[in-house]
C-alpha positions as a Markdown table, in Angstrom:
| # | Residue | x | y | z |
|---|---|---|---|---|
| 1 | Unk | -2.8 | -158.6 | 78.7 |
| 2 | Unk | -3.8 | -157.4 | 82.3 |
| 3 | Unk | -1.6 | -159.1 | 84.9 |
| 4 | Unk | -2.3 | -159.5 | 88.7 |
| 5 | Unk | 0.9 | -160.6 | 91.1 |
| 6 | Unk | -0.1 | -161.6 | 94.3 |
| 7 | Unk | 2.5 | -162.3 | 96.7 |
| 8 | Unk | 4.1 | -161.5 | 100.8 |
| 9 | Unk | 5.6 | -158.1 | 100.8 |
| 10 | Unk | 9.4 | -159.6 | 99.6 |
| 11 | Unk | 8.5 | -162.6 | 97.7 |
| 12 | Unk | 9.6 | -161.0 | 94.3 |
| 13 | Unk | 6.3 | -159.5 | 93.3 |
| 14 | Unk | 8.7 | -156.4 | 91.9 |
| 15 | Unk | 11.5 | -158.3 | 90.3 |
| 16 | Unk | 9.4 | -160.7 | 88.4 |
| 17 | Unk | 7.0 | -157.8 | 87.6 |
| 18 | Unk | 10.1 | -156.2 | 85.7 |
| 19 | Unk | 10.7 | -159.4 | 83.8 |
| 20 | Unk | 7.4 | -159.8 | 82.6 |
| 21 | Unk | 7.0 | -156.1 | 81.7 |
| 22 | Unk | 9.9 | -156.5 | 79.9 |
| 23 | Unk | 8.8 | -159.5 | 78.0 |
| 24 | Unk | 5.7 | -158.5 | 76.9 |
| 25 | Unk | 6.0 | -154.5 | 76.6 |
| 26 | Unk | 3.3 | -153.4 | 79.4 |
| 27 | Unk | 3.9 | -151.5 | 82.1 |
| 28 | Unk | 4.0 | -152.4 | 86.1 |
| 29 | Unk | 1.8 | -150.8 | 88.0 |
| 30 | Unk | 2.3 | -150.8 | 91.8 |
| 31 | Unk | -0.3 | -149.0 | 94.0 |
| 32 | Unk | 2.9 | -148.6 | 96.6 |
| 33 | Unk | 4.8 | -146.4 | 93.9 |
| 34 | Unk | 1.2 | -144.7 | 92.6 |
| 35 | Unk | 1.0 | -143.4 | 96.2 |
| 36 | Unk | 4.3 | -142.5 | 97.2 |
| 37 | Unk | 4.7 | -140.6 | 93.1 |
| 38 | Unk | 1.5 | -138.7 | 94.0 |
| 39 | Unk | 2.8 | -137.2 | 97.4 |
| 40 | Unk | 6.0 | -136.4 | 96.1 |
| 41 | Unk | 4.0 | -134.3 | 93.5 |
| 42 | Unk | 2.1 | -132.9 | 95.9 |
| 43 | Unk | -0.8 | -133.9 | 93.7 |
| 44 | Unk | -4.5 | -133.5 | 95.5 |
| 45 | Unk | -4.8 | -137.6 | 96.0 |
| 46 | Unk | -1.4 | -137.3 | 97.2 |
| 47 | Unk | -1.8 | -134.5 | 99.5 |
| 48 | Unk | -5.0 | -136.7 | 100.9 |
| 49 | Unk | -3.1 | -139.9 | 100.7 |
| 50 | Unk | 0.0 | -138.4 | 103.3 |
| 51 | Unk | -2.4 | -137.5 | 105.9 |
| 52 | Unk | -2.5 | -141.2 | 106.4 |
| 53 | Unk | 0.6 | -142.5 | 105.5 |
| 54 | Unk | 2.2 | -139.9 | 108.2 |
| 55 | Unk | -0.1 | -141.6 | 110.5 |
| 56 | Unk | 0.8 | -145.2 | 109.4 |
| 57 | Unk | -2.5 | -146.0 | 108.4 |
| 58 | Unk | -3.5 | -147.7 | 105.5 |
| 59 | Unk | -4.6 | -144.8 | 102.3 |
| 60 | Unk | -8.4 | -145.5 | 102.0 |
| 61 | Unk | -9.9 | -147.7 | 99.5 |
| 62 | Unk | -11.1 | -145.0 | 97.4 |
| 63 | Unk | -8.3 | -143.0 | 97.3 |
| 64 | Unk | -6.0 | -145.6 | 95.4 |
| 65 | Unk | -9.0 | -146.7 | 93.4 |
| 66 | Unk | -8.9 | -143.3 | 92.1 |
| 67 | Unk | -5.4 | -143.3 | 91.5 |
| 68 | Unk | -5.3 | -146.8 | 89.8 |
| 69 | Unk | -8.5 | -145.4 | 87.6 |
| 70 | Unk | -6.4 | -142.3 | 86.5 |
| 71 | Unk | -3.2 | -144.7 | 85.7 |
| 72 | Unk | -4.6 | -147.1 | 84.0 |
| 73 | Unk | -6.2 | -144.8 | 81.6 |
| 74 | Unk | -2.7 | -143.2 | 80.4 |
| 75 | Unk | -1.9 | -144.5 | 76.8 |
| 76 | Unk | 0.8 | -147.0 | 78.0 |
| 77 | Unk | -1.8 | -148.8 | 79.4 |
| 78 | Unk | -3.5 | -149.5 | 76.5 |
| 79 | Unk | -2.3 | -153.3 | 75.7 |
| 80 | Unk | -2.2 | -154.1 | 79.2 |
| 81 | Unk | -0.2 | -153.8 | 82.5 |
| 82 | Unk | 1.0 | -155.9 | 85.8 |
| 83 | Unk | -1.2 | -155.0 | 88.6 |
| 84 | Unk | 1.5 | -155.1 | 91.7 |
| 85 | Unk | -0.1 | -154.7 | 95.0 |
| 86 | Unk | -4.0 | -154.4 | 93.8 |
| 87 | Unk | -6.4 | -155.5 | 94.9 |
| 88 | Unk | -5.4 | -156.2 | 98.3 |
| 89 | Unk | -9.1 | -156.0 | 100.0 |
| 90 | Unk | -12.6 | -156.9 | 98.5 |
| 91 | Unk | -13.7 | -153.5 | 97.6 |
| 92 | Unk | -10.5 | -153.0 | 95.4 |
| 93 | Unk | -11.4 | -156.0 | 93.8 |
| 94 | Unk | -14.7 | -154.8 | 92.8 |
| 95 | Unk | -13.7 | -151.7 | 91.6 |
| 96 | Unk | -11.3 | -153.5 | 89.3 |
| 97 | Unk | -14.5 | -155.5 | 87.9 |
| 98 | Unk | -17.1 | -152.0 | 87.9 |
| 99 | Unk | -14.2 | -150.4 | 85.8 |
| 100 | Unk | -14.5 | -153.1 | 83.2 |
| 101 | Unk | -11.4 | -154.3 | 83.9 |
| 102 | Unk | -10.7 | -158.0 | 82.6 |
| 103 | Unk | -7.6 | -159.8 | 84.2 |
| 104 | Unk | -6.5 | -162.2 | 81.6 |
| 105 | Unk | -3.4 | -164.0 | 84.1 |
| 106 | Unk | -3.5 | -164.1 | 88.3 |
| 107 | Unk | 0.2 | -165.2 | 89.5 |
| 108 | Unk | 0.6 | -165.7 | 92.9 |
| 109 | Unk | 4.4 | -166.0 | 94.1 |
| 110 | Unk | 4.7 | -168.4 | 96.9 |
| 111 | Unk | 7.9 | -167.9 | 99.2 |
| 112 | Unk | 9.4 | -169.7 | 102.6 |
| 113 | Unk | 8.6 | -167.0 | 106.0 |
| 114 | Unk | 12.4 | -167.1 | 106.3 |
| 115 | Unk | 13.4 | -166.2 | 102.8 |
| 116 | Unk | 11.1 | -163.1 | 103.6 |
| 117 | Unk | 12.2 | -162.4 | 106.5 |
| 118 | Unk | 16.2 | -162.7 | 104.9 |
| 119 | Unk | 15.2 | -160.3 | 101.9 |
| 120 | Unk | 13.2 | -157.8 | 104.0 |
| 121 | Unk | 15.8 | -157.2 | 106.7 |
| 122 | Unk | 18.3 | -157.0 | 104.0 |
| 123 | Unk | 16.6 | -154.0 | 102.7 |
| 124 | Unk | 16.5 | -151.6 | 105.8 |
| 125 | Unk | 18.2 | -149.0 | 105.4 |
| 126 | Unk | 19.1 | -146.0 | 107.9 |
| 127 | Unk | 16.9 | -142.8 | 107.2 |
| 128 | Unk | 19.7 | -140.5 | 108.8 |
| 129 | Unk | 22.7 | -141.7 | 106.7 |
| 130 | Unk | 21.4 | -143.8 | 104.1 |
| 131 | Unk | 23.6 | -147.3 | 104.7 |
C-alpha cells in the first residue's frame, strides 16, 4: 500500500506516519530526512542538495525526485511506503505518476494555526548548547 500524508509542517505528519508504518509493516519515507541522510553521507545528490540548503533555498525538483526514485527502489519498499513531505509542487507530483507509482490512500491531517504554532516553538532548540 503506497501512502501520501499531507499536512502543515507540525500537524503530526511524522507521528502518525510511525503509527501507520508500524501497523502495516512499510516504511516512512520523508523527503526532509532523504535530504538531510544524503548530505550527512556526503553522497553526490547530497553534496548538490547542501549547496542550497546552506543558502536556505528550497533543493530543486529534480534533485529529491532522484532521491525518492533511488529510495523507493530499495527492497523495503517493495509492499509499499508512507510518502511524508512528497509531493509538495506539481512537478513532484508528476514524477510520482511517470515512475508508475500508484497511491492507493491520500491522508491529509488538518490542525488549528495555534496548535502549530504551540508544537513548532516547542521544538526549537539552541544549536550552541543543545537545550
Amino acid at each position: 500500500m503506497n501512502v501520501i500524508l499531507f499536512g502543515a509542517p507540525g500537524a503530526g505528519k511524522g507521528t502518525q506516519a510511525s503509527i501507520i508504518s508500524e501497523r502495516l509493516g512499510i516504511p516512512t519515507i520523508s523527503t526532509g530526512n532523504i535530504i538531510r541522510e544524503a548530505i550527512a553521507n556526503g553522497t553526490k545528490a547530497g553534496l548538490d542538495a547542501k549547496k542550497y540548503t546552506d543558502r536556505g533555498e528550497l533543493v530543486p525538483d529534480s534533485a529529491v525526485i532522484a532521491m525518492l526514485k533511488e529510495r523507493i527502489a530499495k527492497p523495503d519498499c517493495a509492499d509499499g511506503y508512507i510518502l511524508d513531505g512528497f509531493p509538495r509542487t506539481i512537478a513532484q507530483a508528476e514524477a510520482l505518476s511517470d515512475m508508475g507509482v500508484s497511491i492507493d490512500k491520500v491522508l491529509s491531517l488538518e490542525i488549528r494555526d495555534e496548535a502549530i504554532e504551540k508544537r513548532m516553538t516547542g521544538r526549537r532548540v539552541c544549536p550552541k548548547c543543545r537545550s
